[in-house]
Each structure stands twice: as C-alpha cells, then as structure tokens.
ROKOL-452689 format. One record per residue (C-alpha): residue number from 1; chain; x, y, z. Coordinates in steps of 0.25 Angstrom, whole numbers. Example, Ala and Ser with C-alpha at 12.3 -4.5 7.8 and 13.67 -1.06 7.14 Angstrom:
REM ROKOL-452689
@k = 1 | c = A | X = 49 | Y = -18 | Z = 31;
@k = 2 | c = A | X = 55 | Y = -4 | Z = 29;
//
This chain:
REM ROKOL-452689
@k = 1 | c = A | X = 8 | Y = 242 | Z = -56;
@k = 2 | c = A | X = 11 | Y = 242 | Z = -70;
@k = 3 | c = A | X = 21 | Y = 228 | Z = -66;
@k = 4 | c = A | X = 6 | Y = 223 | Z = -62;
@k = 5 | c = A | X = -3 | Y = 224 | Z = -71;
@k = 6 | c = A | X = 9 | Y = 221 | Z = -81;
@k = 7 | c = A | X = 9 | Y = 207 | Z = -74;
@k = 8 | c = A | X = -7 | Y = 206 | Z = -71;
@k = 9 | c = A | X = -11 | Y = 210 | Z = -86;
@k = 10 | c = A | X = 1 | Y = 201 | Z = -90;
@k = 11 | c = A | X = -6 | Y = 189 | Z = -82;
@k = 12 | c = A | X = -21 | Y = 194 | Z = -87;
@k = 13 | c = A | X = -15 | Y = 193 | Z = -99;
@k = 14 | c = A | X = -7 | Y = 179 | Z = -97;
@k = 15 | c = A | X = -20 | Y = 173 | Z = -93;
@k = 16 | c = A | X = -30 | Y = 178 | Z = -102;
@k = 17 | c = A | X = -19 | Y = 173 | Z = -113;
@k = 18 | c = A | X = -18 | Y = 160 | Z = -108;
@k = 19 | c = A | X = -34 | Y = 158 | Z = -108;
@k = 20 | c = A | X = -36 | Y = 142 | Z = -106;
@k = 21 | c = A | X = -23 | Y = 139 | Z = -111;
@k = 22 | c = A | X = -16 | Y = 130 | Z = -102;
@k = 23 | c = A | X = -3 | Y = 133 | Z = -96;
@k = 24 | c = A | X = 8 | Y = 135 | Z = -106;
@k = 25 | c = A | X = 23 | Y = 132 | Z = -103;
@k = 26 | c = A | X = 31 | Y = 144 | Z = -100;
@k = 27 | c = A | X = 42 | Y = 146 | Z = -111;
@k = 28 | c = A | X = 57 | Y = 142 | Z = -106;
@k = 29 | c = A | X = 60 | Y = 156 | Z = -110;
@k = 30 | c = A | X = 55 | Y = 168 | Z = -117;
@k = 31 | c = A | X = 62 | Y = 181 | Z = -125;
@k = 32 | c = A | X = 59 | Y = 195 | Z = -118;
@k = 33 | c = A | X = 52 | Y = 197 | Z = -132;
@k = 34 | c = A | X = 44 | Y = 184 | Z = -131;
@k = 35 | c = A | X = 40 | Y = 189 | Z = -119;
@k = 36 | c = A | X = 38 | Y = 205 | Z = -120;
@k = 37 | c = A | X = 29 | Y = 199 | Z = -134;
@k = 38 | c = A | X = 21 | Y = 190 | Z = -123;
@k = 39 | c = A | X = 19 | Y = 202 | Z = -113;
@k = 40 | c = A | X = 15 | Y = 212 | Z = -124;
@k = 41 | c = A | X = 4 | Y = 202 | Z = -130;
@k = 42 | c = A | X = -2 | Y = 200 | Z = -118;
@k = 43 | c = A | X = -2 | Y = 216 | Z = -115;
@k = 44 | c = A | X = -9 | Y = 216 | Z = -129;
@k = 45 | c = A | X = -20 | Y = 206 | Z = -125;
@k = 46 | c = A | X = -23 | Y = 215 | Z = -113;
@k = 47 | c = A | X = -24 | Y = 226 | Z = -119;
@k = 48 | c = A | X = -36 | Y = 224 | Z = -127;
@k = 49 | c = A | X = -41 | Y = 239 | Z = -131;
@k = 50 | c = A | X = -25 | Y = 239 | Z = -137;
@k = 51 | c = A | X = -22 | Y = 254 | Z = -129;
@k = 52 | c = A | X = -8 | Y = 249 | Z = -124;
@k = 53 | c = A | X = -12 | Y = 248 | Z = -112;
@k = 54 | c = A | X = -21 | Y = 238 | Z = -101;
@k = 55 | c = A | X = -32 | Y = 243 | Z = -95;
@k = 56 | c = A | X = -38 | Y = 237 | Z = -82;
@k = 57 | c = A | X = -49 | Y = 233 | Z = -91;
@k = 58 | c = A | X = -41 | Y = 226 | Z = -99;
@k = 59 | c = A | X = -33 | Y = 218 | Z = -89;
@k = 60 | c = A | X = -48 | Y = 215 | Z = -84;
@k = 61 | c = A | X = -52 | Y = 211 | Z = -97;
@k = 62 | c = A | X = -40 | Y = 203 | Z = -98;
@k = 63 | c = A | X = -41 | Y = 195 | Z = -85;
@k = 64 | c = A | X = -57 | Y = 193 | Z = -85;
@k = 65 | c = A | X = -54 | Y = 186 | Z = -97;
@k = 66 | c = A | X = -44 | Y = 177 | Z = -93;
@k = 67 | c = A | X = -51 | Y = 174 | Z = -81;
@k = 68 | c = A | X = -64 | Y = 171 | Z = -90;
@k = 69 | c = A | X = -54 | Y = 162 | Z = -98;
@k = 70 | c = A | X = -49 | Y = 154 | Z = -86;
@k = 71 | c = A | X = -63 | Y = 152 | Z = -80;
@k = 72 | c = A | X = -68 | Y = 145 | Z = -93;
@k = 73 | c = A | X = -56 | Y = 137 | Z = -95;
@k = 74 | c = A | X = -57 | Y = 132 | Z = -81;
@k = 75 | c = A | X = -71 | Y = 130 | Z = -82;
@k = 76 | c = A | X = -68 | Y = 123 | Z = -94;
@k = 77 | c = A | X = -57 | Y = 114 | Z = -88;
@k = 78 | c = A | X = -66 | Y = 112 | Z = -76;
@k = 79 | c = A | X = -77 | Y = 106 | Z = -84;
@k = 80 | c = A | X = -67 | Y = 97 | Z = -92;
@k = 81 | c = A | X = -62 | Y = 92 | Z = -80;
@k = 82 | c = A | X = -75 | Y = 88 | Z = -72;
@k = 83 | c = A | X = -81 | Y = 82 | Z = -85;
@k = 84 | c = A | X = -67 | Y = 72 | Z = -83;
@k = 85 | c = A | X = -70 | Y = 69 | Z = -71;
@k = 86 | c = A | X = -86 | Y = 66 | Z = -73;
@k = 87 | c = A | X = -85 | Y = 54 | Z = -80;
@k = 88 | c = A | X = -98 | Y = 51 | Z = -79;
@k = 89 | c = A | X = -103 | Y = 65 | Z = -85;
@k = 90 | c = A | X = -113 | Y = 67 | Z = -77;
@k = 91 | c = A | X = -109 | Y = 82 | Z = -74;
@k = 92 | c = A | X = -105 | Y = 78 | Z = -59;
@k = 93 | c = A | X = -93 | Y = 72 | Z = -52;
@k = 94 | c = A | X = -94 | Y = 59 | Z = -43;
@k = 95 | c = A | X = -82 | Y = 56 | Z = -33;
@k = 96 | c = A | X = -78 | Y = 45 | Z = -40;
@k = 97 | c = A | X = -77 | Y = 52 | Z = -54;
@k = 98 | c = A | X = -70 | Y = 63 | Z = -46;
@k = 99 | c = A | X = -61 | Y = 53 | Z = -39;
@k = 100 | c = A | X = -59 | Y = 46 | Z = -53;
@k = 101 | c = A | X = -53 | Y = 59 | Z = -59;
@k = 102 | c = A | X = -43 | Y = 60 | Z = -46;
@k = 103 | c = A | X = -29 | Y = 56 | Z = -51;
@k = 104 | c = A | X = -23 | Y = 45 | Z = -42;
@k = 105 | c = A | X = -11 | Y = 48 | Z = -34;
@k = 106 | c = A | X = 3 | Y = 44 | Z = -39;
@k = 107 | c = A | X = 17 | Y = 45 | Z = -35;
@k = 108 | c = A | X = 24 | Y = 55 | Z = -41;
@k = 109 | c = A | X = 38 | Y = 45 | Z = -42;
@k = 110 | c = A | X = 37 | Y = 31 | Z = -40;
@k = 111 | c = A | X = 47 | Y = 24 | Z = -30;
@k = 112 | c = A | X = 57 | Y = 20 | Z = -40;
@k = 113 | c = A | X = 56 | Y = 36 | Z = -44;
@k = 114 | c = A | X = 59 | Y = 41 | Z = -31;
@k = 115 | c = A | X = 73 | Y = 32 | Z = -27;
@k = 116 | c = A | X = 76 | Y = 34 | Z = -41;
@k = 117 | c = A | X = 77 | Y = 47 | Z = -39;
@k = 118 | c = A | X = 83 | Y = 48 | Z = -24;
@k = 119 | c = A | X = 91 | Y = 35 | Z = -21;
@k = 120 | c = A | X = 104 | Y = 42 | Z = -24;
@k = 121 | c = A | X = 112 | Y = 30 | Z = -21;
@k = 122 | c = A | X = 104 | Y = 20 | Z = -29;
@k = 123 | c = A | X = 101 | Y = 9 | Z = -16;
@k = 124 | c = A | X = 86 | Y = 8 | Z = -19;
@k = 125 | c = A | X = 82 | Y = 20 | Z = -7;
@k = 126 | c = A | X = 81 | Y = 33 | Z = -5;
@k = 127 | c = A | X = 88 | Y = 37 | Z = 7;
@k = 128 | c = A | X = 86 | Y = 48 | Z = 17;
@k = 129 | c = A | X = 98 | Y = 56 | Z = 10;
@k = 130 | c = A | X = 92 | Y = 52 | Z = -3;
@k = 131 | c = A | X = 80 | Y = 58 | Z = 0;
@k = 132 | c = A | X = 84 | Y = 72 | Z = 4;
@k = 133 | c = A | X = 94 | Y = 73 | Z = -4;
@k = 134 | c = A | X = 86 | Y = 78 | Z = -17;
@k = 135 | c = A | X = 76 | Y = 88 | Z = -8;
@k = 136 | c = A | X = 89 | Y = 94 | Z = 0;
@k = 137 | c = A | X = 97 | Y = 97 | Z = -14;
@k = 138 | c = A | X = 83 | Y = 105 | Z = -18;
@k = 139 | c = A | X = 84 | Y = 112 | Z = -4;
@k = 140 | c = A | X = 98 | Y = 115 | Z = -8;
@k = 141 | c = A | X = 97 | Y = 118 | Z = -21;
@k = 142 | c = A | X = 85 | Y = 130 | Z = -15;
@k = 143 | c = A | X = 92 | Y = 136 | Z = -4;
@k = 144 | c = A | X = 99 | Y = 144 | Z = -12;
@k = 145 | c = A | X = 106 | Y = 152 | Z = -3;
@k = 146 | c = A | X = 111 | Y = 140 | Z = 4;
@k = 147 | c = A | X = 106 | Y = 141 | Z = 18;
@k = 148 | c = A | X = 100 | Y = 129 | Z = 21;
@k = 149 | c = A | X = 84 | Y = 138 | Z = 20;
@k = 150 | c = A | X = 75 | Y = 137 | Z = 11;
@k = 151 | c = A | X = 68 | Y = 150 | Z = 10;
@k = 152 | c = A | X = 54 | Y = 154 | Z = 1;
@k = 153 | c = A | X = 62 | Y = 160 | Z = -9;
@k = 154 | c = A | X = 72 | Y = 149 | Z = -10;
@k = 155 | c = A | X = 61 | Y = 139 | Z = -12;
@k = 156 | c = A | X = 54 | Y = 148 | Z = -21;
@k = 157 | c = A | X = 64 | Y = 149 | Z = -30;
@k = 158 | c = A | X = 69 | Y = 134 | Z = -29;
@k = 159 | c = A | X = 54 | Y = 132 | Z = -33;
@k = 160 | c = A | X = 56 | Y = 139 | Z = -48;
@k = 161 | c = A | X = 69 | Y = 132 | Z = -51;
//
C-alpha cells in the first residue's frame, strides 16, 4: 500500500511538476542523492499543510491541479494548432485547408540508402541472403536463450536495448 501511494503521489507529483513543460530528456545517470533530493521535493510539494505526511486531500489537490494544468495547455496547444491550419482565419476549417496542413508522404531511405546499406558484397543488388541477413542477426541477437523462439519477454526486453 504504502509502495502505491509512494508511486501514485510520486506521479501526481511528477505531473503537477512538469505543468506545460514539454518532455525533458531523462539524464544518462543520476546519484542516489540527486535522486533521494528529487523524491523528497516532490513529497514537499505534496504535502502542502507541511504535517510530514500526505493526506488524500492532498494527493487530490495535487492531481486536480495537474489535470487542470494539462487541460489548458492542451486546449492551448489545440487552438494554436487549428489557427495554423485555417489559413484563411475565418474560425472554420475547409478540406482543402485541412488537406494543405497534411504532411505528404515520403520514403524513410532513398534506394541508394537502402543497397548501401544491405548490398554486402558491393554488385549493385540486394540479394535474398542480403536481405535477411540483418533482421535474422536481430532475431539472434533477442533469442537469448538460444532456442530458435522468440518469446514476449525476449522481445520485450530486446525492445529496451
């Protein structure tokens, strides 16, 4: 229980923190102090009436706040976005201000990219070996224990590498 609300107010906290901040980068690494500093300031931002402890109150304080923070930056963001779009400002969007705004698809590598990147024995093509060869040495590399499977977990964990 205490695990919980440790996480949940630790969240509520996180979030009410961020506000309309963007998304900052995570650090490569943090000291136990660094950190234990971070967890005691939010804990002090939650615990407004400064008692030592959180109340329910309090963790409902703290949330209906952040939540009230997210809807305005959104509703900000929102507007911002559609007054891009209407280029006409005249408070509504026609299909072809709506279809102006839509990015126009585009290969992720160009052709040259692509044999670059596979043609292992420089002739110009990509062969059938050539193709699989990268994909099957990523299978390996996740079947950790080798049996030729992958499994949820092996795939999970190949997927935060």
């Amino acid at each position: 229980m205490i695990t919980r609300l440790s996480l949940i107010a630790a969240g509520i906290a996180f979030a009410s923190a961020a506000g309309a901040q963007a998304p900052a980068q995570a650090p490569q690494q943090i000291s136990k102090v660094d950190f234990t500093k971070n967890i005691d300031t939010r804990f002090a931002a939650l615990d407004t009436n400064r008692d030592g402890s959180v109340s329910k109150a309090e963790i409902e304080a703290a949330q209906a706040k952040a939540l009230q923070e997210a809807q305005a930056d959104q509703q900000q963001r929102m507007e911002a976005e559609f007054n891009k779009l209407d280029t006409n400002h005249d408070k509504s969007l026609s299909l072809a201000e709506f279809k102006a705004a839509a990015p126009a698809p585009t290969a992720v590598e160009t052709p040259d990219q692509m044999i670059a990147a596979m043609d292992t024995n420089k002739d110009g093509k990509i062969s059938a070996a050539e193709y699989r060869a990268q994909p099957l040495a990523n299978f390996d590399k996740a079947d950790a224990n080798h049996d030729g499977v992958l499994t949820a977990q092996e795939l999970a964990a190949a997927r935060r590498k």
